[in-house]
SERO-4910 file (N, C-alpha, C, O; in steps of 0.05 Angstrom, whole numbers):
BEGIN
 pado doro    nc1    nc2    nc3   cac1   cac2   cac3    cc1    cc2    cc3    oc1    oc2    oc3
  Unk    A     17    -24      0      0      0      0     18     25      0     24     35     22
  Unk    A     27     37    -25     39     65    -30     32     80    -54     22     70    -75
  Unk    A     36    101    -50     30    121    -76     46    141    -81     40    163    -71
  Unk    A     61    139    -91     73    164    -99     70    185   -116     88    200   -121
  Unk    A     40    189   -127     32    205   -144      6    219   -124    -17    210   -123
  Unk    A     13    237   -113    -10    259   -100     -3    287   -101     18    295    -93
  Unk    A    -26    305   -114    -27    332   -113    -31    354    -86    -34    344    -64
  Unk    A    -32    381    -90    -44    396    -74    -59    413    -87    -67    414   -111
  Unk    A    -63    427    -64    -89    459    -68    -67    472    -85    -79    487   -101
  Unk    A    -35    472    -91    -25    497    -95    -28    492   -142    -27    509   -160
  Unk    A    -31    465   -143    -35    470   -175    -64    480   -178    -73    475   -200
  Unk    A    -75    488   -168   -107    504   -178   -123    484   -180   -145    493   -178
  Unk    A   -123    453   -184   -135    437   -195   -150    413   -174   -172    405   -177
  Unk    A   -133    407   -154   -136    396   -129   -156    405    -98   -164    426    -87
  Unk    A   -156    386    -96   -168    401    -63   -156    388    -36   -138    370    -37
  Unk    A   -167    400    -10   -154    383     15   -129    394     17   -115    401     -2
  Unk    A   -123    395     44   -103    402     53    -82    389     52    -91    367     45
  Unk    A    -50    385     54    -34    375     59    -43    349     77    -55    333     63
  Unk    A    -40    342    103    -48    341    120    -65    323    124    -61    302    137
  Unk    A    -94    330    109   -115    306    101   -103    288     87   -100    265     94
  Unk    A    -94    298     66    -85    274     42    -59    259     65    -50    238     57
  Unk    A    -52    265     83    -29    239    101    -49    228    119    -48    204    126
  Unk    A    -69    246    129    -90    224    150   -105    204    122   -102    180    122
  Unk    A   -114    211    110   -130    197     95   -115    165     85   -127    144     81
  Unk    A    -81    171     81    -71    152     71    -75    139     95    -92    121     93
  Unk    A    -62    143    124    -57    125    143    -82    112    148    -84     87    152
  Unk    A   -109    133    149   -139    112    161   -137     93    136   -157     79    139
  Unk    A   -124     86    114   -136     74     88   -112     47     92   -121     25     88
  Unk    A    -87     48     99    -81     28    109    -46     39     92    -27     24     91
  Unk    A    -45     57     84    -13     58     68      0     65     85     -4     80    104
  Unk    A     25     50     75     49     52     94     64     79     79     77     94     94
  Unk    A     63     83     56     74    103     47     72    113     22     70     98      2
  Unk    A     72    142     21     60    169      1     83    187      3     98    195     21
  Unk    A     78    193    -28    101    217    -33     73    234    -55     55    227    -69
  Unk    A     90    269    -42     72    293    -56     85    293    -87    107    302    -88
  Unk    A     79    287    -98     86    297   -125     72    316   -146     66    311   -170
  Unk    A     68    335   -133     52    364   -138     63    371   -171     84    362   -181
  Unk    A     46    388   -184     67    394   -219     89    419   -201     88    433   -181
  Unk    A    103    414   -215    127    425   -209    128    461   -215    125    469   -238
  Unk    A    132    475   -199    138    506   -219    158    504   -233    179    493   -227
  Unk    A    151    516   -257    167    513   -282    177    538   -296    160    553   -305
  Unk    A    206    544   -298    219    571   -303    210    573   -326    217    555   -341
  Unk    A    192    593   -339    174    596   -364    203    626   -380    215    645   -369
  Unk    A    205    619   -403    220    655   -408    189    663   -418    167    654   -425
  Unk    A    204    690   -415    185    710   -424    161    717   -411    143    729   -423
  Unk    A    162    710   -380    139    712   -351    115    694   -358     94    695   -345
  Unk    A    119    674   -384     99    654   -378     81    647   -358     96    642   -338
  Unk    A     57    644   -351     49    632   -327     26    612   -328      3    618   -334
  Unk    A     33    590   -321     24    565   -321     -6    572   -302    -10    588   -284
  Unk    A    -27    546   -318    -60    555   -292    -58    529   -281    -74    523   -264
  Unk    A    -37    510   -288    -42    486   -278    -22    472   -258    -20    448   -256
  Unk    A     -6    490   -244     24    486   -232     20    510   -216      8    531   -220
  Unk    A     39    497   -190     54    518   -176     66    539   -187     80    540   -208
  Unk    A     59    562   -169     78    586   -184    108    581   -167    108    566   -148
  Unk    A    130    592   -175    156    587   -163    162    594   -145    183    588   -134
  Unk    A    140    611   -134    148    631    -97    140    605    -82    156    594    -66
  Unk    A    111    594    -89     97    570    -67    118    549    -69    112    533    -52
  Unk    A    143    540    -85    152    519    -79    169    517    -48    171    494    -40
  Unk    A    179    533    -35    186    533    -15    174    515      4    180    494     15
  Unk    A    142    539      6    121    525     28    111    497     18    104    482     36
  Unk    A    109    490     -3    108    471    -13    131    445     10    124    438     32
  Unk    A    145    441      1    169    430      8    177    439     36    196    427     46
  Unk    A    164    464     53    165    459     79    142    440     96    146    428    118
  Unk    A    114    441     80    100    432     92    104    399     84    104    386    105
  Unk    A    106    386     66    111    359     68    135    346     83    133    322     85
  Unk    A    161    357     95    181    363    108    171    360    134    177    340    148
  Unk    A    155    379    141    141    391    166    120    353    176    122    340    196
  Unk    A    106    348    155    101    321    157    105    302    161     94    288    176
  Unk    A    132    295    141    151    269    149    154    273    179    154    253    192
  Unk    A    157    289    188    166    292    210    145    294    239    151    288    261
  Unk    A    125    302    232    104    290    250    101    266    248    103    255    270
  Unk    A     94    251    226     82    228    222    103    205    222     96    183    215
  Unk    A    132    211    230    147    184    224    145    169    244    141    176    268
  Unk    A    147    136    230    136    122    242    109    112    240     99     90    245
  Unk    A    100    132    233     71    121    223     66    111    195     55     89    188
  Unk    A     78    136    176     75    135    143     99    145    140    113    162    153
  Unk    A    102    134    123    137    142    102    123    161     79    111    153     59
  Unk    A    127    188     87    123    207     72    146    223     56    163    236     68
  Unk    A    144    222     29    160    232     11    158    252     -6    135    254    -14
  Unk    A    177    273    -16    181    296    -30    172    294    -55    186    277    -66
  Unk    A    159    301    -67    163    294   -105    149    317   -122    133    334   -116
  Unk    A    164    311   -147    143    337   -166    143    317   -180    158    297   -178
  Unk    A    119    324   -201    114    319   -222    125    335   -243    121    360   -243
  Unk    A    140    322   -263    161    346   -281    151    341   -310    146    318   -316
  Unk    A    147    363   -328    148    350   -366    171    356   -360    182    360   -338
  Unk    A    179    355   -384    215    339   -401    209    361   -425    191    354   -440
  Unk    A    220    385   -429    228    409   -447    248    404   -448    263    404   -428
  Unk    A    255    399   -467    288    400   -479    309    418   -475    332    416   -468
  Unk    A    291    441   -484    308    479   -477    306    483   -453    324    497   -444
  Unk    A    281    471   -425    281    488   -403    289    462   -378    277    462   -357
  Unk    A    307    444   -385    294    428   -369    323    420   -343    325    413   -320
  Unk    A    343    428   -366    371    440   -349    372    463   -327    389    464   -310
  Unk    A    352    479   -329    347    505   -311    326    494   -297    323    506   -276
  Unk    A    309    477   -300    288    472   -283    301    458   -264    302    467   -241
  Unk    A    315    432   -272    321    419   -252    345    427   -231    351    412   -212
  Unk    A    357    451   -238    375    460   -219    361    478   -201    372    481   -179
  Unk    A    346    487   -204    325    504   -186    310    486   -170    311    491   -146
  Unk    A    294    463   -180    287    443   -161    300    424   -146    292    415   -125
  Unk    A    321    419   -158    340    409   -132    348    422   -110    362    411    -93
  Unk    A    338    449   -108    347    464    -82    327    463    -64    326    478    -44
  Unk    A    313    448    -70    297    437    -50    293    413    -37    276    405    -21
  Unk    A    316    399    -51    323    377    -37    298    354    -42    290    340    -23
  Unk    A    289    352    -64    263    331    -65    280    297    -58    303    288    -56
  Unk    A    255    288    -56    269    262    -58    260    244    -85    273    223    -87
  Unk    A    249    246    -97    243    237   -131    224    259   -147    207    272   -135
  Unk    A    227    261   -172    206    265   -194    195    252   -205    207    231   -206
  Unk    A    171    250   -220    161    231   -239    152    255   -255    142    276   -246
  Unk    A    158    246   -285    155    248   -311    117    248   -317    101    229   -318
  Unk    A    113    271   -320     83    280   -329     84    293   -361     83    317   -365
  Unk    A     85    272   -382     85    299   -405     58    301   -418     43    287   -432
  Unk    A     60    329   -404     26    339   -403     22    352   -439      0    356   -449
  Unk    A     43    358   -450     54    372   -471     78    368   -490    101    368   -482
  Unk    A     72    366   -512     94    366   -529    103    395   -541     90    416   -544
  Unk    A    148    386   -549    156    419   -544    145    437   -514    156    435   -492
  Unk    A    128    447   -519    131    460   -492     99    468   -474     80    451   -473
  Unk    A     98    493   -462     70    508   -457     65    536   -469     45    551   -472
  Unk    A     88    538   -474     86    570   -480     77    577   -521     60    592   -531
  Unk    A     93    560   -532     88    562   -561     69    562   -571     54    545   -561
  Unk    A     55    578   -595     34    568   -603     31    547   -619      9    543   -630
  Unk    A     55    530   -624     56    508   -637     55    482   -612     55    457   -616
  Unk    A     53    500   -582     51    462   -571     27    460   -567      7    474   -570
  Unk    A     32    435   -556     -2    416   -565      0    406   -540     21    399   -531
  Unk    A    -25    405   -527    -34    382   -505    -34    366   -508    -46    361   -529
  Unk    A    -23    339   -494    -21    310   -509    -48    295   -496    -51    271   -499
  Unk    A    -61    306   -486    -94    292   -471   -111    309   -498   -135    305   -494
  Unk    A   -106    323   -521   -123    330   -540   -124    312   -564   -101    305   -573
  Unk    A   -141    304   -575   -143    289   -589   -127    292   -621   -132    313   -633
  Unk    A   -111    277   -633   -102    284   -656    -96    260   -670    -88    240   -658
  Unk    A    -99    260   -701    -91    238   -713    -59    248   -726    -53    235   -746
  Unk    A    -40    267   -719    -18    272   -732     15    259   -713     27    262   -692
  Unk    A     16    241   -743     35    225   -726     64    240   -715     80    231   -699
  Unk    A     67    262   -727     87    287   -718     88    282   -694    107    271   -683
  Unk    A     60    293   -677     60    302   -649     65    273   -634     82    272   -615
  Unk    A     52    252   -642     58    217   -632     85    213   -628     94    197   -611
  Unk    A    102    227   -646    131    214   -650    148    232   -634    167    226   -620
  Unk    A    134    261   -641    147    286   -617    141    277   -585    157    283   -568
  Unk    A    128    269   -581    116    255   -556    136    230   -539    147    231   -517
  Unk    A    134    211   -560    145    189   -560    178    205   -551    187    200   -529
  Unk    A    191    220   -566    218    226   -564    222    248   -542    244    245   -532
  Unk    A    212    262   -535    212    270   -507    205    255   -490    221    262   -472
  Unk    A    191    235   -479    189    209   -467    210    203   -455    216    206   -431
  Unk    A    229    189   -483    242    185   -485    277    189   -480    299    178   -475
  Unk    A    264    214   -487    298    236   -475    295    236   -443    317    237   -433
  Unk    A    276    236   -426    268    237   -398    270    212   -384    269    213   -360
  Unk    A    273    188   -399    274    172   -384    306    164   -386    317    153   -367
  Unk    A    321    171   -412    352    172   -413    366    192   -396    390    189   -396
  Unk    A    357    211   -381    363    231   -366    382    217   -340    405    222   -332
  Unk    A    359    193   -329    359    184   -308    352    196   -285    363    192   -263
  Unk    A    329    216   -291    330    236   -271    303    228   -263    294    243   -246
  Unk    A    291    212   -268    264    205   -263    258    178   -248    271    158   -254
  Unk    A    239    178   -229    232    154   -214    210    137   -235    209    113   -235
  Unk    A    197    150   -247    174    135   -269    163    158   -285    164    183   -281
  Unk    A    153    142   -304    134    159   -306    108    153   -314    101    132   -324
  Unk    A     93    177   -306     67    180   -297     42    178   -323     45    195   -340
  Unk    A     21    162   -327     12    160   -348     19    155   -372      6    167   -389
  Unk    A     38    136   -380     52    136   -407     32    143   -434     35    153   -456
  Unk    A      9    132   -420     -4    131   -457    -28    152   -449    -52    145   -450
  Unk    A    -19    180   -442    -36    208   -436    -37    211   -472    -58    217   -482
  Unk    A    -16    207   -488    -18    220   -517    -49    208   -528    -58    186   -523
  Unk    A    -59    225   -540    -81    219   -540    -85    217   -574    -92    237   -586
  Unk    A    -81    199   -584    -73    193   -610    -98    175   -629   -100    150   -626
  Unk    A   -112    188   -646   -142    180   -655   -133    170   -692   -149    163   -709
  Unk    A   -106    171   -694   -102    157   -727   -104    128   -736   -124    112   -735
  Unk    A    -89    126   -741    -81     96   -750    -80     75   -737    -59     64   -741
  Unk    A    -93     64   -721    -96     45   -694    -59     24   -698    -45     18   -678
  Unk    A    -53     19   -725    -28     12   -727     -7     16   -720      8      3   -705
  Unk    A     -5     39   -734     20     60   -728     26     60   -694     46     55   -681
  Unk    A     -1     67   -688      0     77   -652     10     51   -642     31     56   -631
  Unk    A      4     26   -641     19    -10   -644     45      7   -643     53     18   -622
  Unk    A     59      8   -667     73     -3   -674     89     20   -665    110     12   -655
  Unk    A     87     47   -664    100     66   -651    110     64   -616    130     70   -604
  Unk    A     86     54   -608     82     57   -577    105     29   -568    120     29   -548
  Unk    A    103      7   -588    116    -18   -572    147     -4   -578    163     -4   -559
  Unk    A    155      6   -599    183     12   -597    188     36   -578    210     40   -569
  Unk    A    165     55   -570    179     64   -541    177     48   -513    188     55   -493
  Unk    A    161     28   -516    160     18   -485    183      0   -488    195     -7   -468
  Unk    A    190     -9   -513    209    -40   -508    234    -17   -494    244    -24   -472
  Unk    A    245     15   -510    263     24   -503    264     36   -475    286     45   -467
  Unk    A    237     36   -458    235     45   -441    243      7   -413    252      4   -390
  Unk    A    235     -4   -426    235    -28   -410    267    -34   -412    276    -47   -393
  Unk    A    288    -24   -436    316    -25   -427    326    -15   -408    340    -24   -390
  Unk    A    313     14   -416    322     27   -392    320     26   -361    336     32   -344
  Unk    A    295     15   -360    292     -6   -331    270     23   -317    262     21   -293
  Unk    A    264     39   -327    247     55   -313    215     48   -318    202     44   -339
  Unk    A    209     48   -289    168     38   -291    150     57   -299    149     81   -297
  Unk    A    135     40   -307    110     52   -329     86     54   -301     83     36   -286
  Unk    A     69     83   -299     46     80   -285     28     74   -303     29     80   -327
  Unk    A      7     61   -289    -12     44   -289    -34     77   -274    -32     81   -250
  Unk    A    -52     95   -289    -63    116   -278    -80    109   -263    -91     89   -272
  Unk    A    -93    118   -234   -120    112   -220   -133    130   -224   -156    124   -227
  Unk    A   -129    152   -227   -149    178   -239   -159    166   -266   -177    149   -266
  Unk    A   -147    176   -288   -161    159   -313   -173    141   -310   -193    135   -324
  Unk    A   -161    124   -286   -184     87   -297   -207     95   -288   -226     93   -303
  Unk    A   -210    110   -253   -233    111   -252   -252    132   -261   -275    132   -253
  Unk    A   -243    154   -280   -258    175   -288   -266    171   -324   -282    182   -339
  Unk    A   -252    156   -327   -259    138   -353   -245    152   -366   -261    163   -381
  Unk    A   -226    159   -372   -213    184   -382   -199    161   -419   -206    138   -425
  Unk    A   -183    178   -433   -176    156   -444   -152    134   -442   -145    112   -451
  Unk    A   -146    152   -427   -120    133   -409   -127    123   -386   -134    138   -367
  Unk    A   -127     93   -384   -105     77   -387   -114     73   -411   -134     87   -415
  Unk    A   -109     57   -431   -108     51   -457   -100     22   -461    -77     14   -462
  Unk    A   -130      2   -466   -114    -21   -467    -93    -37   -494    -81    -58   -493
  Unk    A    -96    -24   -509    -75    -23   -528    -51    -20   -514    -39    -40   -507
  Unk    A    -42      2   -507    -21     10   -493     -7    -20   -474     16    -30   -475
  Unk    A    -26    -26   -460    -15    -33   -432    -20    -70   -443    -20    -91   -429
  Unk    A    -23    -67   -467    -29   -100   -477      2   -105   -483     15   -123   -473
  Unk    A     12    -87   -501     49    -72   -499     64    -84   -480     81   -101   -480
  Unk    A     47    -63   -455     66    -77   -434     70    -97   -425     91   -105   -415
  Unk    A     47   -111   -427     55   -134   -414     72   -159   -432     85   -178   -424
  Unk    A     65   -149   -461     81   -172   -477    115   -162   -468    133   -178   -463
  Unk    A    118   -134   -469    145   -124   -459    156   -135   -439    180   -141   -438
  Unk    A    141   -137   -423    157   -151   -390    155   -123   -378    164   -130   -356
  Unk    A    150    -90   -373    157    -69   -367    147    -74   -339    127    -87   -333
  Unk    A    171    -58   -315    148    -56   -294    135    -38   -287    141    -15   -294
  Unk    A    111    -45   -269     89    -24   -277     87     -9   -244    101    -20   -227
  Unk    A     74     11   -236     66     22   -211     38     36   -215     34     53   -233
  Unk    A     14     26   -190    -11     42   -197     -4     72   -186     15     71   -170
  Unk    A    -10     91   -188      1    120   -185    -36    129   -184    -51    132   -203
  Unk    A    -45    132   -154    -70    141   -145    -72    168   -169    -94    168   -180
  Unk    A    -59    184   -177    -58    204   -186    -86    226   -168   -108    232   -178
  Unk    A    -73    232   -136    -95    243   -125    -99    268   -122    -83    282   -110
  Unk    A   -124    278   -134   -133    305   -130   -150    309   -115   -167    324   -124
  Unk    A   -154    302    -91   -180    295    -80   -160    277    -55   -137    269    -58
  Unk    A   -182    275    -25   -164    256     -3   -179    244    -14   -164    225    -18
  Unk    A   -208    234    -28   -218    209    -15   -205    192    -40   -210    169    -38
  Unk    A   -188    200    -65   -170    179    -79   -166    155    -62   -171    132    -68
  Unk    A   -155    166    -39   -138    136    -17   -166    121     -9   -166     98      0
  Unk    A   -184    133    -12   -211    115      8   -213     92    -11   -217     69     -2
  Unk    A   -209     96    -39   -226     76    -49   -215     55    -60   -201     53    -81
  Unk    A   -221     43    -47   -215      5    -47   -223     -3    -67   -207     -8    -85
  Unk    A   -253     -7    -70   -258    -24    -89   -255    -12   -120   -265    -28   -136
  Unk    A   -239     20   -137   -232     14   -144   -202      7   -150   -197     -1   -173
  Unk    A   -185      8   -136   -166      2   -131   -171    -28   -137   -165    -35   -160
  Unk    A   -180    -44   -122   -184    -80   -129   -190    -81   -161   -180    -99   -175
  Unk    A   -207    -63   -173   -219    -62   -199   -188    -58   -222   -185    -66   -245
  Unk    A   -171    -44   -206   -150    -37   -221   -131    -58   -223   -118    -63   -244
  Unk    A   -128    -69   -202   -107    -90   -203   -113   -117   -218   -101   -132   -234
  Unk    A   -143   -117   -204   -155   -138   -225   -150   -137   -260   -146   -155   -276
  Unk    A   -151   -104   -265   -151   -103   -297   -123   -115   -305   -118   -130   -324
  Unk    A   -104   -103   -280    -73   -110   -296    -71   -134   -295    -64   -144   -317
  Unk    A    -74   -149   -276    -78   -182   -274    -83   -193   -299    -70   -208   -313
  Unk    A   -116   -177   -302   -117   -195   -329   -102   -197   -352   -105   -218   -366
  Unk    A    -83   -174   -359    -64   -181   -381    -40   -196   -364    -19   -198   -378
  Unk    A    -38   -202   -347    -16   -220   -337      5   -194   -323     29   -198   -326
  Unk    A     -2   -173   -311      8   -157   -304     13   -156   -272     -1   -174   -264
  Unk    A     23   -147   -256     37   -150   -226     40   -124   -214     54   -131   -194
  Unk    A     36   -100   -211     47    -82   -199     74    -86   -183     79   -108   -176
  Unk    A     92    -64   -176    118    -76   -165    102    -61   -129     83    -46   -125
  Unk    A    120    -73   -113    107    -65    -95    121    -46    -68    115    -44    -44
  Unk    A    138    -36    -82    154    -16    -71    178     -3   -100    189    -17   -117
  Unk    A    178     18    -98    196     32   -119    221     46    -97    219     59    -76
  Unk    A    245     38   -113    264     45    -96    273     74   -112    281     71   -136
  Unk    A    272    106    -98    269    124   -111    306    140   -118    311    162   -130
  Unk    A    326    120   -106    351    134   -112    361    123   -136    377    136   -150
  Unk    A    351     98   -144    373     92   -172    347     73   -177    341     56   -161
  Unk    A    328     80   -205    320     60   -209    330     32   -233    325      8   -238
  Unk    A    348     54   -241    364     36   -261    376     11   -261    380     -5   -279
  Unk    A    384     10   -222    399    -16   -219    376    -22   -193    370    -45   -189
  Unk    A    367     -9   -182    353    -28   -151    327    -22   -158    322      1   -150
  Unk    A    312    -32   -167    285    -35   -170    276    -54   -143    284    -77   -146
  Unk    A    267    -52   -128    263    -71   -114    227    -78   -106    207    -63   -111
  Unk    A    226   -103    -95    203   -109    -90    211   -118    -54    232   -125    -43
  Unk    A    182   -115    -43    181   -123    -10    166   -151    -20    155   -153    -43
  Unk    A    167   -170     -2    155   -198     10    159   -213    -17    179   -210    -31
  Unk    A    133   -233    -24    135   -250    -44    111   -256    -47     98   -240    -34
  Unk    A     96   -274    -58     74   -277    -69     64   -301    -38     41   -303    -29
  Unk    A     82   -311    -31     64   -318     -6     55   -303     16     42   -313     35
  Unk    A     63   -281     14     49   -259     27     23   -246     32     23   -225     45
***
């Protein structure tokens, strides 16, 4: 019982306090949660994001989950995290500014291809049949998971791709097989599954499992009562099951390249 994908009040999008979302985990039975809030993101030109932290709140950000671990240890293993896209031009200055806060992992959200600011980028949750943006997608992915700067990432198949049911096959398995080299895990979304969103995608995750990739459910919570709900959570595991799929059941967040690890065993 962990999650390492939970939001706050500070992306505009979320609700509940800090606070709730750690009581909520512990009455629900998890041993451990990490905040992985969207990250503020150094925009040029005074860009300003409606869906992210602005860059002043990351402080309090990162004092108040801080402030937590530290009430609650011992109880819940509470962890640091943002949620980061992968910009090619901004992503060297991003991540030296967020390391001064000492997180303890990121996960990979690419909410967007190229960037937010251009009028050439595109939302990858918008529907498109142009295999440009699929392959632009795919290769930022891709550049983010060669970084090694990432613990997973979050939603792999958010691209929301309405062409050639083929192509998308045949495109998608040559990024997961390259992503399953690299040894970094694929989430498995709980927001999408249960909001019906178009992700998870069973095309996608039919991929994974012929791949061998490993996978992590990522509550993706905007909301405390995410942690309440059990039965769909059972509904989710059940789905991965059915393609012969496993969740890993702990992610080790300093090197996932070489210690992936798992707790107990199946007689557990």
């Amino acid at each position: 019982m962990y999650n390492l994908h939970s939001h706050t009040y500070r992306c505009h999008h979320a609700k509940g306090t800090d606070e709730e979302y750690v009581l909520s985990a512990i009455k629900n039975g998890y041993t451990e949660m990490g905040f992985s809030d969207h990250a503020p993101y150094i925009f040029p030109n005074g860009h300003k994001s409606n869906f992210r932290m602005d860059c002043d709140e990351a402080q309090g950000y990162a004092n108040s989950v801080r402030e937590l671990q530290e009430k609650y240890k011992g109880v819940i293993d509470i962890k640091l995290g943002f949620e980061v896209e992968y910009y090619p031009e901004l992503i060297e200055k991003e991540l030296e500014f967020l390391k001064s806060f000492k997180y303890d992992y990121i996960i990979l959200g690419q909410h967007f291809t190229d960037n937010e600011y251009e009028s050439y980028a595109r939302y990858s949750g918008h529907e498109t049949d142009s295999v440009a943006i699929l392959d632009k997608y795919i290769s930022q992915v891709l550049l983010a998971a060669k970084s090694g700067e990432f613990t997973y990432i979050a939603h792999p198949d958010v691209i929301n791709f309405t062409g050639d049911r083929e192509i998308y096959l045949k495109k998608m398995r040559r990024m997961v097989t390259e992503l399953k080299k690299i040894g970094i895990p694929l989430e498995f979304n709980f927001l999408g599954f249960t909001t019906n969103r178009h992700y998870p995608n069973r095309d996608f995750w039919q991929i994974v499992s012929e791949v061998g990739n490993d996978t992590v459910i990522g509550l993706d919570a905007h909301r405390i009562e995410a942690y309440a709900d059990k039965e769909n959570l059972k509904k989710a595991n059940e789905y991965l099951s059915s393609l012969g799929i496993t969740p890993l059941k702990r992610v080790n967040l300093i090197n996932y390249k070489k210690e992936i690890t798992t707790i107990g065993d199946d007689s557990e």
